[in-house]
C-alpha positions in Angstrom: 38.7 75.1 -131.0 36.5 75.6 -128.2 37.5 77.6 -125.3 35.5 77.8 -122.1 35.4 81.2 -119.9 33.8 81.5 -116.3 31.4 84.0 -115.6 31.2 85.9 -112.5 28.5 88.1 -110.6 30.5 90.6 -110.0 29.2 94.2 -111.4 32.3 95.6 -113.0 35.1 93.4 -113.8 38.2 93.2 -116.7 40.0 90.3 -117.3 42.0 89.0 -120.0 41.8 85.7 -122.4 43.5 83.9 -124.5 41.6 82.5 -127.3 43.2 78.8 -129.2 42.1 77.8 -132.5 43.0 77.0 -136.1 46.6 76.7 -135.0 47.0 80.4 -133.3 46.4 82.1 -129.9 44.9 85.4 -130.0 44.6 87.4 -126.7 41.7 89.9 -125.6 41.2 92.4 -122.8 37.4 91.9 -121.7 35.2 94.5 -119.8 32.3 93.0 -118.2 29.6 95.3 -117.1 26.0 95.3 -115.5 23.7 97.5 -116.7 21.4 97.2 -113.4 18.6 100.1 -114.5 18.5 98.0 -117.8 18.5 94.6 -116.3 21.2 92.9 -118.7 24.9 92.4 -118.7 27.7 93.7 -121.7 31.0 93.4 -122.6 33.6 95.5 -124.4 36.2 93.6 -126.0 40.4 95.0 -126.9 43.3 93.6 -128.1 46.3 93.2 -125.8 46.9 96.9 -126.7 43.9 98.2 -125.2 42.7 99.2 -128.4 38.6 98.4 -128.9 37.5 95.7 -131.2 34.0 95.5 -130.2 32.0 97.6 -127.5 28.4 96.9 -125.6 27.7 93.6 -127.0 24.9 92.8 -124.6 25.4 89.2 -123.0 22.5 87.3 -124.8 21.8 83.3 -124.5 21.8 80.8 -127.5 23.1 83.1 -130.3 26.8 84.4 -131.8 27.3 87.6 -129.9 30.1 88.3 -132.8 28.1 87.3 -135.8 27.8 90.7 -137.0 31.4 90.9 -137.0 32.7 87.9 -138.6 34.9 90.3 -140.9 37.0 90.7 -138.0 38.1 87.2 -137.8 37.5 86.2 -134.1 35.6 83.8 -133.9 31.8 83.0 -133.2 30.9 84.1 -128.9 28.1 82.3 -127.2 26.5 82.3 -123.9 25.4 79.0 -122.8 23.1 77.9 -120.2 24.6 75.4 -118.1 22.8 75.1 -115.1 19.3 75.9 -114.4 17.5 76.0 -117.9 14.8 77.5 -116.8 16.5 80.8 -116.9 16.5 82.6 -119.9 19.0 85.1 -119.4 21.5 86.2 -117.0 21.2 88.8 -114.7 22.9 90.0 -111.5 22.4 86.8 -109.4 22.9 84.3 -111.7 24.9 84.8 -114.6 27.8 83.0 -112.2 26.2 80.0 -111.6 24.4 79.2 -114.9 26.2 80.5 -117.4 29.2 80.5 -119.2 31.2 82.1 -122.3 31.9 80.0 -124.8 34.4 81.4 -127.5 35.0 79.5 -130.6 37.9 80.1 -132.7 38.6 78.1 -135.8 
């Protein structure tokens, strides 16, 4: 299934998801972090426990930010440009209005 998540501009934020697919819901705590000396934004990602799954996966357009760890079982994370496609990436100004997370658990 695919799930949708909003992005927002804001520098340092947590929120959590819940994640439907192959007939199960699986919940994750997401930190979402601007790196502004580096230019490019990350995320950690934790189970309801707060324990980590995955830290620092930097927020990169057009490929599976959790192919690397598909032994984990959570699914395949994208970041999709859907507004102005002549941005490549998203940065501090606007990862909100162009982009979104799209998490895909089957």
């Amino acid at each position: 299934m695919i799930n949708e998540i909003a992005l927002s501009n804001q520098p340092n934020q947590t929120y959590t998801i819940t994640v439907s697919g192959n007939n199960r819901n699986v919940t994750f705590i997401i930190e979402q972090s601007y790196n502004s000396i580096a230019g490019y934004w990350t995320i950690n990602i934790y189970d309801q426990s707060k324990q980590s799954i995955v830290m620092d996966i930097p927020l990169l357009a057009g490929q599976n930010l959790l192919e690397q760890y598909g032994y984990l079982n959570i699914g395949e994370l994208y970041v999709i440009n859907i507004g102005d496609q002549s941005i490549s990436k998203p940065d501090d100004t606007n990862i909100a209005d162009n982009f979104k997370l799209v998490w895909v658990l089957e």
